[in-house]
N, CA, C and O atoms as CSV, one atom per row, in Angstrom:
chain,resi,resn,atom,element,x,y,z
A,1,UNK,N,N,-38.226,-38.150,-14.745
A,1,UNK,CA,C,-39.101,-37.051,-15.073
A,1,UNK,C,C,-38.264,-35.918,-15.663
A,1,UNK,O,O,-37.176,-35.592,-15.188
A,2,UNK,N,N,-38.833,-35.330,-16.733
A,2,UNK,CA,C,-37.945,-34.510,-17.394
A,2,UNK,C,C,-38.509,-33.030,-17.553
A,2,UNK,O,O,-39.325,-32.956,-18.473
A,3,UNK,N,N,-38.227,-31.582,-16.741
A,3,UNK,CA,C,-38.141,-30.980,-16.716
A,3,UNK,C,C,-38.626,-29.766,-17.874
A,3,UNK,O,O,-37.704,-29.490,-18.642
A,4,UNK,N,N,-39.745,-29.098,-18.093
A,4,UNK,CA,C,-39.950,-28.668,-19.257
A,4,UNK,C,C,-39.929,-26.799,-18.794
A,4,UNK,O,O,-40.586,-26.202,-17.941
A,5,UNK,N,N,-38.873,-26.292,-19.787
A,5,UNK,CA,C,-38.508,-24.646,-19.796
A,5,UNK,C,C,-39.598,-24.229,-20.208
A,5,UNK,O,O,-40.083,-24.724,-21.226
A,6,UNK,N,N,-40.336,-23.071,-19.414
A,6,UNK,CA,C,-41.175,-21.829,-19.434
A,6,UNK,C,C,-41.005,-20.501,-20.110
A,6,UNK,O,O,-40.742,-19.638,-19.273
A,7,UNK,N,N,-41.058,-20.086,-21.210
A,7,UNK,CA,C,-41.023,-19.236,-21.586
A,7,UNK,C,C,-41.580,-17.913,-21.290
A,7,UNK,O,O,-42.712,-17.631,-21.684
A,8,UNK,N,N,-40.888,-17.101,-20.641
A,8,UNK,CA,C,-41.673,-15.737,-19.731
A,8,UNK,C,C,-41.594,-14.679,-19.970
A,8,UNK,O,O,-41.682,-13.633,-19.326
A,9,UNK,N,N,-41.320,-15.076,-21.488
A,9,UNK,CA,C,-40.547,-13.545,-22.026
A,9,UNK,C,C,-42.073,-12.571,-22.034
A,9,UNK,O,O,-42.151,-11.365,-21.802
A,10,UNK,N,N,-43.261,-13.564,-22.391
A,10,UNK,CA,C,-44.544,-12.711,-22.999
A,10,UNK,C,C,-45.739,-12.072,-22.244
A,10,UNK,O,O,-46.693,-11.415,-22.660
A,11,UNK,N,N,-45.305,-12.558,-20.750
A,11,UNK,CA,C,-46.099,-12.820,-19.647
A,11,UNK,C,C,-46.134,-11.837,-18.593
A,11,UNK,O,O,-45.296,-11.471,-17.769
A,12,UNK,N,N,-47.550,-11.445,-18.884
A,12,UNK,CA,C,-47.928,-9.956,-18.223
A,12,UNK,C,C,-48.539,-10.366,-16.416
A,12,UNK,O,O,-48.996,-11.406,-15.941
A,13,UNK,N,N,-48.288,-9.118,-15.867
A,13,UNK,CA,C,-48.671,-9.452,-14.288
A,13,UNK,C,C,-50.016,-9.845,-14.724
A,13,UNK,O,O,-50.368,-9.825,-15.904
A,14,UNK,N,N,-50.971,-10.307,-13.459
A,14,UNK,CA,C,-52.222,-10.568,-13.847
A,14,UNK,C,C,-53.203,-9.485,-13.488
A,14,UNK,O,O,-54.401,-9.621,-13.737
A,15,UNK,N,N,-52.802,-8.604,-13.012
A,15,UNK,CA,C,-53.910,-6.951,-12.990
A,15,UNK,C,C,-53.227,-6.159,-14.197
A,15,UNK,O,O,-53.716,-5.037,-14.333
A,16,UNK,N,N,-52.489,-6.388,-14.860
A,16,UNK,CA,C,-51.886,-5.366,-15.967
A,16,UNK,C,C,-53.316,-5.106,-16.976
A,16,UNK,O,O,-53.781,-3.997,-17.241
A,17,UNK,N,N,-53.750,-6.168,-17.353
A,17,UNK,CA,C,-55.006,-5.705,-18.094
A,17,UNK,C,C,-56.230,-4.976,-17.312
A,17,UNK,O,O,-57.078,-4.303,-17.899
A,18,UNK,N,N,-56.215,-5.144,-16.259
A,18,UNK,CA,C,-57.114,-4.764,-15.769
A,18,UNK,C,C,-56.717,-3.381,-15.856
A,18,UNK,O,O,-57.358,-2.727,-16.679
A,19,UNK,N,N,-55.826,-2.775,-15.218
A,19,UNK,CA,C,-55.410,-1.085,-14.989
A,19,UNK,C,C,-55.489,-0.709,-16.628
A,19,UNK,O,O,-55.915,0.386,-16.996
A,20,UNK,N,N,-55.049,-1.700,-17.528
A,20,UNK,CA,C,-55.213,-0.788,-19.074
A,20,UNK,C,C,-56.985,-0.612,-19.332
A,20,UNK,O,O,-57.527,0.345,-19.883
A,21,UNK,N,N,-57.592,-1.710,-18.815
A,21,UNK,CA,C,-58.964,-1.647,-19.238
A,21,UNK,C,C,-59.866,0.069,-18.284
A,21,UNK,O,O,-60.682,0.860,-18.756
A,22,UNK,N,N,-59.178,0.025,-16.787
A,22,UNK,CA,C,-59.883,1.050,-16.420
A,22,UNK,C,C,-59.174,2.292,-16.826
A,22,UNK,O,O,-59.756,3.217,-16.260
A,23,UNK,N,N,-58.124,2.777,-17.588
A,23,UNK,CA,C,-57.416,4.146,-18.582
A,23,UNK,C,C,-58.518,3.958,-19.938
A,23,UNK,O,O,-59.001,4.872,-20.607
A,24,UNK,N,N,-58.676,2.898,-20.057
A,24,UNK,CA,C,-59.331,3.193,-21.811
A,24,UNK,C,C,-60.704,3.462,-21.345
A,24,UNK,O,O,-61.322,4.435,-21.778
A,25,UNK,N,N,-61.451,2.265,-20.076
A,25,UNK,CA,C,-62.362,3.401,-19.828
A,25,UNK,C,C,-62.741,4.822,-19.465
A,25,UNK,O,O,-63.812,5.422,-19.549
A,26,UNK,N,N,-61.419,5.218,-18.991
A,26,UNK,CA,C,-61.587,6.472,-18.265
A,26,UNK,C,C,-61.586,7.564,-19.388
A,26,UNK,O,O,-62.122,8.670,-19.310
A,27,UNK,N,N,-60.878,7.044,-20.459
A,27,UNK,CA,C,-60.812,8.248,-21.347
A,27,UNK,C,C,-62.235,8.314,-22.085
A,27,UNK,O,O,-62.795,9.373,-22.367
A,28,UNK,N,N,-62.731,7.064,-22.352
A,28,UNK,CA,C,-64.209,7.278,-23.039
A,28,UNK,C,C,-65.032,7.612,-22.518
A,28,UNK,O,O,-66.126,7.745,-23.067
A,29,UNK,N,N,-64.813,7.885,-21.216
A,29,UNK,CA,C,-65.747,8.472,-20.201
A,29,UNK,C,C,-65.487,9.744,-20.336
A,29,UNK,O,O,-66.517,10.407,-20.216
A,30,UNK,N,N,-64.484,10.419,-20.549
A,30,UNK,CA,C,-63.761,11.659,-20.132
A,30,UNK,C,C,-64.564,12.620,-21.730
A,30,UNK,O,O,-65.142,13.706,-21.775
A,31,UNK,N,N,-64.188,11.446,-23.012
A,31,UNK,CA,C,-64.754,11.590,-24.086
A,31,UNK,C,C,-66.150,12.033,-24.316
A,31,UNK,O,O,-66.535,12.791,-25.206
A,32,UNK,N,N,-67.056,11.299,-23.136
A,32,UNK,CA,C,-68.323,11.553,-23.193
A,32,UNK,C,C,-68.726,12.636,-22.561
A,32,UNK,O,O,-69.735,13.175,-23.015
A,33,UNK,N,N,-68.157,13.161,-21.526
A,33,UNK,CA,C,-68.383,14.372,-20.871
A,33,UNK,C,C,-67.920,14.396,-19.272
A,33,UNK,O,O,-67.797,15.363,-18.519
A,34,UNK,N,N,-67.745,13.232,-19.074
A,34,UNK,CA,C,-67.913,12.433,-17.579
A,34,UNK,C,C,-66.579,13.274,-16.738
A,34,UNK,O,O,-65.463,12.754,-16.740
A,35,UNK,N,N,-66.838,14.681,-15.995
A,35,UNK,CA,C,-65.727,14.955,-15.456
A,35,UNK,C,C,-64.903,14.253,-14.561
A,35,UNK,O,O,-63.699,14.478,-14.434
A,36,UNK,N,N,-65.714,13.167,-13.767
A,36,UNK,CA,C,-65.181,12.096,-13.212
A,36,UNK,C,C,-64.247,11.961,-13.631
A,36,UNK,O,O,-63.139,12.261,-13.187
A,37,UNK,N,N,-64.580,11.416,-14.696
A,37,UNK,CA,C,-63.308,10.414,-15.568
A,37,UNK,C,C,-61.894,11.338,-15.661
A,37,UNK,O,O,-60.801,10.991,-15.214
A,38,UNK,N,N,-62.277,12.907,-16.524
A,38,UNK,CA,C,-61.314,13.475,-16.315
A,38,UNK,C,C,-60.145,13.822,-15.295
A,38,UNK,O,O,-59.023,14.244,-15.574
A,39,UNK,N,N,-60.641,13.563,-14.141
A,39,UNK,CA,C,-60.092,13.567,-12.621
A,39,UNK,C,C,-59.161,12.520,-12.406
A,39,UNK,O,O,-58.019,12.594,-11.953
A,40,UNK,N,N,-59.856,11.459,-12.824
A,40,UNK,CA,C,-59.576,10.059,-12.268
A,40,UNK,C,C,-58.082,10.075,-13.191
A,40,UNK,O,O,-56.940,9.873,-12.780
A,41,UNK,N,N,-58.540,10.383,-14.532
A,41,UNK,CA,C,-57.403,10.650,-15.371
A,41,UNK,C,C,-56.135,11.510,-14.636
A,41,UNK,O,O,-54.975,11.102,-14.574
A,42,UNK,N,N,-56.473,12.384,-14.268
A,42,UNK,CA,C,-54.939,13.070,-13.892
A,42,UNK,C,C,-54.268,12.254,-12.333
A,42,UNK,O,O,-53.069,12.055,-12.134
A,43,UNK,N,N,-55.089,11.985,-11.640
A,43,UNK,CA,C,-54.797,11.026,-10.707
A,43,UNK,C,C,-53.727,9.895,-11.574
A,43,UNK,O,O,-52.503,9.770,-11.543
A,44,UNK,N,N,-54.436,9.413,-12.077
A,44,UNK,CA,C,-53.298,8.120,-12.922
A,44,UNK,C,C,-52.174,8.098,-12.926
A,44,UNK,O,O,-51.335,7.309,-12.492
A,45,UNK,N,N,-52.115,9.792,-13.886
A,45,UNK,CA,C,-50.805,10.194,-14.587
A,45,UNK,C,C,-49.925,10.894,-13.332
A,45,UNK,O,O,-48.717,11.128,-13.375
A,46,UNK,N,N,-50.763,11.149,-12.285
A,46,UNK,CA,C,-49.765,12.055,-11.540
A,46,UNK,C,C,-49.588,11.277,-10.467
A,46,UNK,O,O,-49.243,11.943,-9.491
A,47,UNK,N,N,-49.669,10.341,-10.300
A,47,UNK,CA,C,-49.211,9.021,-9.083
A,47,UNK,C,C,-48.399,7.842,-10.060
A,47,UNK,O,O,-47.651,6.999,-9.567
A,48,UNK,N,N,-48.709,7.953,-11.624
A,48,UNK,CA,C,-48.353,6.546,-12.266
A,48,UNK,C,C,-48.334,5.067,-11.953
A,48,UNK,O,O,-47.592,4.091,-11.844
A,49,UNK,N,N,-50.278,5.700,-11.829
A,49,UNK,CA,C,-51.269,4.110,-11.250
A,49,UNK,C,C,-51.533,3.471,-12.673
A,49,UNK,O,O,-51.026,3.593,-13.788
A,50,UNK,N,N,-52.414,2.840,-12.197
A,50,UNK,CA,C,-53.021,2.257,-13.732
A,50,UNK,C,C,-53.214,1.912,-14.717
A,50,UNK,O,O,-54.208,1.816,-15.436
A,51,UNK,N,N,-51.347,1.519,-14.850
A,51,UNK,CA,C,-50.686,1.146,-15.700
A,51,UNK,C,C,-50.406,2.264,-16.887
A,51,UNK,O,O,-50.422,1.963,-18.080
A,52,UNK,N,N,-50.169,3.482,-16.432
A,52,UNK,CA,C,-49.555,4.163,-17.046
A,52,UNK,C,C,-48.476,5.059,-16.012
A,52,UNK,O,O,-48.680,5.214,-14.808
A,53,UNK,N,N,-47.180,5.655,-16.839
A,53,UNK,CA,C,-46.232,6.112,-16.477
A,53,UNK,C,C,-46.389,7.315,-15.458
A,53,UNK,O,O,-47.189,8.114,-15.945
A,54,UNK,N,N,-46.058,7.621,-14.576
A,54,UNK,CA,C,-46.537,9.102,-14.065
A,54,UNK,C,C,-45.303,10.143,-15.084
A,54,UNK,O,O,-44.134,10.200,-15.464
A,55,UNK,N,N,-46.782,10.902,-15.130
A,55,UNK,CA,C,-46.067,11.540,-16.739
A,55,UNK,C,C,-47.221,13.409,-15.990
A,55,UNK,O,O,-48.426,13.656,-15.936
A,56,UNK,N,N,-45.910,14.240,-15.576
A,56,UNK,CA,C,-46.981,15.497,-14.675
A,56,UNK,C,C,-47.552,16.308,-15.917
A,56,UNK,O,O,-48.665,16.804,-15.743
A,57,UNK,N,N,-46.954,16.505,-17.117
A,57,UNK,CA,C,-47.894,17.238,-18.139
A,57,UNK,C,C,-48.794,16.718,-18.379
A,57,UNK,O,O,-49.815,17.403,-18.436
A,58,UNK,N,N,-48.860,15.779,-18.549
A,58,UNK,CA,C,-50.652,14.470,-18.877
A,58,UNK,C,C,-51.531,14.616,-18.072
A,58,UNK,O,O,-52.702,14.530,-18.443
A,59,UNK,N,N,-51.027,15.022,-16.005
A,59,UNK,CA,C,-51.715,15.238,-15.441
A,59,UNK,C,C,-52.079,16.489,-15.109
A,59,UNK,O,O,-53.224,16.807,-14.787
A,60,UNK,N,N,-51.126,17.234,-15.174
A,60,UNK,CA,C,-51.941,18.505,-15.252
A,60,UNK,C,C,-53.390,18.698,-16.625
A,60,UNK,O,O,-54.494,19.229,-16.510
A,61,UNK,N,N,-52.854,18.133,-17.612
A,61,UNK,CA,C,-53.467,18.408,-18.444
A,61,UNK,C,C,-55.077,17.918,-17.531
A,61,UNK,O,O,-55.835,18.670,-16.918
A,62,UNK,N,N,-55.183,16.527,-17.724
A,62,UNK,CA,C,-56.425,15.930,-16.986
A,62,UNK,C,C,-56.945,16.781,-15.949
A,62,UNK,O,O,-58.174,16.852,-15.924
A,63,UNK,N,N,-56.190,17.574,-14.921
A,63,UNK,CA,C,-56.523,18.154,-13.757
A,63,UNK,C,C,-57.455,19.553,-14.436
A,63,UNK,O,O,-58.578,19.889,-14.059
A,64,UNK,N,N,-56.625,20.228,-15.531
A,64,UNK,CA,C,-57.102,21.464,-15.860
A,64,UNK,C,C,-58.615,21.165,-16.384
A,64,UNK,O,O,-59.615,21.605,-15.817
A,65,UNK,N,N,-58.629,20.402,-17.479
A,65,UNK,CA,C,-59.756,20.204,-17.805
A,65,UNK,C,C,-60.814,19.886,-16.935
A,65,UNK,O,O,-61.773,20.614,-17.191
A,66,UNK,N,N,-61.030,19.148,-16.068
A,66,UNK,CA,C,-61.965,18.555,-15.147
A,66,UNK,C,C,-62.121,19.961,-14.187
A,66,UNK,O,O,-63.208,20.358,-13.766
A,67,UNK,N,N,-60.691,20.693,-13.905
A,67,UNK,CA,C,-60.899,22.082,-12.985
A,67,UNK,C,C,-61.998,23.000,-13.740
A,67,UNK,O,O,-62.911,23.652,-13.234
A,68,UNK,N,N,-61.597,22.841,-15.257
A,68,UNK,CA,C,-62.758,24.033,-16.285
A,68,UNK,C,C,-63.671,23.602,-16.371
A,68,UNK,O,O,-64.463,24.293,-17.013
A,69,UNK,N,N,-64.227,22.245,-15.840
A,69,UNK,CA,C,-65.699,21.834,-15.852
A,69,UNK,C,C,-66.111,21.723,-14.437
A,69,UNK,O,O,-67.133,21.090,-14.170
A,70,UNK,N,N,-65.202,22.446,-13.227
A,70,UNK,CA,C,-66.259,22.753,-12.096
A,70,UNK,C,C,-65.493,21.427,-10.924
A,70,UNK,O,O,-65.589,21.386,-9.697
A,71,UNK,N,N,-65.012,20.795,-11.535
A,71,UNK,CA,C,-64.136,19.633,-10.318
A,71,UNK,C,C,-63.996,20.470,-9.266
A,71,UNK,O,O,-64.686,21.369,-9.748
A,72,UNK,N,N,-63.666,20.898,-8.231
A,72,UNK,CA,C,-63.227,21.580,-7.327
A,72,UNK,C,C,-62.148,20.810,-6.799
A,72,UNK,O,O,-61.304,21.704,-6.730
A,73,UNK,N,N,-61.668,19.947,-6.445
A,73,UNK,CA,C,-60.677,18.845,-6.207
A,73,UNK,C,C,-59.207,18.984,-6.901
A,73,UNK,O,O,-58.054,19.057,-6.475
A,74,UNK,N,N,-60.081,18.983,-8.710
A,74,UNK,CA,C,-58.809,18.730,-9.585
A,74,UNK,C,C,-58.258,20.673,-9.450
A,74,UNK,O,O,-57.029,20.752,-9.441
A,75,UNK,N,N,-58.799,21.738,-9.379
A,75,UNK,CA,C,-58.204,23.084,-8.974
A,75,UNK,C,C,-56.911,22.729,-8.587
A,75,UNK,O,O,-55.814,22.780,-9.143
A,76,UNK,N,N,-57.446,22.229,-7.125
A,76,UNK,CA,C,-55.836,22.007,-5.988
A,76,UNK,C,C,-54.998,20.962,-6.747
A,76,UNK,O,O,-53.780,21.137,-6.720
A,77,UNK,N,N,-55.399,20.071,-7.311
A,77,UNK,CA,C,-54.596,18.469,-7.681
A,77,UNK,C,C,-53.649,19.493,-8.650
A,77,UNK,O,O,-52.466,19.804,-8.511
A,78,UNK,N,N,-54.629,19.894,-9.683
A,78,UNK,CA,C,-53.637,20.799,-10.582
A,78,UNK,C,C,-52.545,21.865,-10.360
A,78,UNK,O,O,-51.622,22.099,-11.141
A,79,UNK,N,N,-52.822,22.587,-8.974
A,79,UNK,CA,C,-51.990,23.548,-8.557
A,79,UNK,C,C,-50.563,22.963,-7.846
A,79,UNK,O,O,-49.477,23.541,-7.834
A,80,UNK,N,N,-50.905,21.589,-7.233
A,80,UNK,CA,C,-49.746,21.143,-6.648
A,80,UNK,C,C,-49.024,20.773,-7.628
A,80,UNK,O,O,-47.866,21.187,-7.687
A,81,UNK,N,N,-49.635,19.741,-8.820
A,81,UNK,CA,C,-48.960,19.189,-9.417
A,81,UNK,C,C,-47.606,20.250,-10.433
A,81,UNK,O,O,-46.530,19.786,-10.810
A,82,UNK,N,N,-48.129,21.820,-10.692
A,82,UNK,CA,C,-47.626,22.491,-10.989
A,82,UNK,C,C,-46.708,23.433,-10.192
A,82,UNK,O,O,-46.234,24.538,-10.461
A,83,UNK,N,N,-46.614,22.608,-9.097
A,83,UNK,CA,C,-45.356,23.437,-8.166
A,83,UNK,C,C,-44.205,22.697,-8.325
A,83,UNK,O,O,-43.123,23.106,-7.904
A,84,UNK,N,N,-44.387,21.283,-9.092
A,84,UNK,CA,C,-43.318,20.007,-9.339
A,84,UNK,C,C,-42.806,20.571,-10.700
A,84,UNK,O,O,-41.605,20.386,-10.894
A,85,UNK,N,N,-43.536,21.262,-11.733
A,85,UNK,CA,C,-43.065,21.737,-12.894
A,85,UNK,C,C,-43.018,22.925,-13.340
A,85,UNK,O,O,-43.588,23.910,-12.868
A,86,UNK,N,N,-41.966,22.836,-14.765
A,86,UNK,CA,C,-41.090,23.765,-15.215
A,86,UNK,C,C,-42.514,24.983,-15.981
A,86,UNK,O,O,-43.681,24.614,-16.116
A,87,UNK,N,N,-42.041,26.281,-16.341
A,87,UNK,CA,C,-42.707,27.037,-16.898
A,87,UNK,C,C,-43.450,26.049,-18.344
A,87,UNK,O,O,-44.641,25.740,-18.388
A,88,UNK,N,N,-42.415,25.691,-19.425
A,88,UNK,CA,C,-42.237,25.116,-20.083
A,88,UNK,C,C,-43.221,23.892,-19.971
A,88,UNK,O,O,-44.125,23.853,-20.807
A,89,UNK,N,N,-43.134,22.702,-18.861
A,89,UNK,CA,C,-43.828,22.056,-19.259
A,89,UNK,C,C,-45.482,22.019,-18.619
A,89,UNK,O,O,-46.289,21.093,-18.693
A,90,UNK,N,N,-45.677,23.631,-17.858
A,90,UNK,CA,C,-46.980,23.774,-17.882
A,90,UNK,C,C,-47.758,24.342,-19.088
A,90,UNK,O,O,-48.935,24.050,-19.300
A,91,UNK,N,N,-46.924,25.291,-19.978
A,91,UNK,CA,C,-47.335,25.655,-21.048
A,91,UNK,C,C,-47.562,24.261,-22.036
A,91,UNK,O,O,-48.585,24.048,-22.687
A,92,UNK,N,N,-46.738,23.651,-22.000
A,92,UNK,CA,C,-47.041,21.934,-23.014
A,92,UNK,C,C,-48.360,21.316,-22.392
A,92,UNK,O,O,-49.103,20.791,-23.222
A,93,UNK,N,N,-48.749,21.291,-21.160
A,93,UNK,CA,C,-49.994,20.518,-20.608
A,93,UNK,C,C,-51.282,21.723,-20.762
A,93,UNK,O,O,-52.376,21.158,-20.740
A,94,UNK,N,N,-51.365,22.859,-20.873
A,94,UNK,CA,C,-51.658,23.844,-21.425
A,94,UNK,C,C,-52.724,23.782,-22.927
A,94,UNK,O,O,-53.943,23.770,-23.096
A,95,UNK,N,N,-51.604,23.755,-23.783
A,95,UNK,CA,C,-51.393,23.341,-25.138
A,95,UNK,C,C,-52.516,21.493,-25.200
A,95,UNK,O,O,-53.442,21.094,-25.906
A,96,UNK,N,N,-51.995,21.109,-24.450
A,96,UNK,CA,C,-52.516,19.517,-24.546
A,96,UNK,C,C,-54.076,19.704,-24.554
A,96,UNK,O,O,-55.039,19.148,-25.084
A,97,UNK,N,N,-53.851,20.767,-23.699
A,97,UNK,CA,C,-55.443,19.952,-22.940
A,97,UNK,C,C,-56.665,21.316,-24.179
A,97,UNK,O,O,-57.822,21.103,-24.540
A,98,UNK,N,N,-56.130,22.084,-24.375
A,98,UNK,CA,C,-56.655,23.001,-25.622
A,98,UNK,C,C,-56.878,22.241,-26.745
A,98,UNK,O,O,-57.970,22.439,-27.279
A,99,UNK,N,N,-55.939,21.183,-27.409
A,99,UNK,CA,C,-56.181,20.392,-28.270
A,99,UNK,C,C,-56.736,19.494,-28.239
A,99,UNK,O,O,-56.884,18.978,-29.347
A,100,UNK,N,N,-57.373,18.750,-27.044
A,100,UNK,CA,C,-58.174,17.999,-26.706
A,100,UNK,C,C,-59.371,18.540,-26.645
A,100,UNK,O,O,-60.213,17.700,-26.962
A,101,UNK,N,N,-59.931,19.781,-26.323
A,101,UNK,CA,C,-60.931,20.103,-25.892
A,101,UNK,C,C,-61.229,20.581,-27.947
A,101,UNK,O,O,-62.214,20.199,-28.578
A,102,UNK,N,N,-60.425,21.190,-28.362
A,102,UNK,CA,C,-60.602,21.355,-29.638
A,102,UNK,C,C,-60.823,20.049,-30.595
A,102,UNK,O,O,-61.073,20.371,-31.757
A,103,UNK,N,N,-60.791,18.893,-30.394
A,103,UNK,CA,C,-60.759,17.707,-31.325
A,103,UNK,C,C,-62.351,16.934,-30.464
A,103,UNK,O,O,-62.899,15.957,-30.972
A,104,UNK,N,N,-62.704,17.366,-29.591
A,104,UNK,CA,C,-63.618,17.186,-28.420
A,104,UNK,C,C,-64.793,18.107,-29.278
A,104,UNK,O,O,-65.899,17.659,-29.578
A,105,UNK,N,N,-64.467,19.038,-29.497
A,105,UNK,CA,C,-65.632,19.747,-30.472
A,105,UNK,C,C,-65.729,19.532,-32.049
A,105,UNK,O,O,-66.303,20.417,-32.683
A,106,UNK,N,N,-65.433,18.896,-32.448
A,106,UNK,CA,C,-64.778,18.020,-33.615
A,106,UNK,C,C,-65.584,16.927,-33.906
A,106,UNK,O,O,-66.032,16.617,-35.010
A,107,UNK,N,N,-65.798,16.150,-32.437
A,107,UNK,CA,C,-66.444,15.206,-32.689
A,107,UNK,C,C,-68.128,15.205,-32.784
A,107,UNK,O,O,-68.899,14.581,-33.514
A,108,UNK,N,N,-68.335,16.153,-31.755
A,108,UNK,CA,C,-69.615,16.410,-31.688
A,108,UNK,C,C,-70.102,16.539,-32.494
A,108,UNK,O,O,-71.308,16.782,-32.454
């Protein structure tokens, strides 16, 4: 019996799609108005679930927005997450989430 090599170079865990499928939903949710989503979003980024990086400007960003639509949750999520960061990169998540909300009225 002769032994046949597996190639594993291409081969993703088997929830990897799944965590990308619930980020792309979350953003088209977030897109539609769904503050949920926005929440769920900074959660992601600020634990680096769901197959994305924990990345704290991304989540602040997510936190602020969902805080300016009344979240009460993302307030605090956002305030902690900004005791972990620099002046600098709250002004960049700042900036982010202004240009989102500006390309957000864009679409409408």
């Amino acid at each position: 019996m002769k032994l046949q090599t597996i190639d594993t170079d291409d081969a993703m865990p088997i929830n990897e799609g799944a965590t990308d499928l619930a980020v792309a939903q979350s953003l088209a949710d977030a897109a539609s108005g769904d503050v949920s989503a926005l929440f769920d979003l900074g959660v992601a980024y600020s634990t680096g679930s769901n197959g994305v990086d924990c990345d704290l400007v991304e989540a602040h960003k997510w936190f602020n927005l969902a805080a300016s639509r009344g979240h009460e949750e993302a307030g605090w999520c956002r305030a902690d997450v900004s005791d972990e960061m620099t002046a600098r990169e709250i002004a960049e998540a700042q900036r982010r989430a202004r240009r989102w909300l500006s390309e957000e009225r864009r679409a409408a």
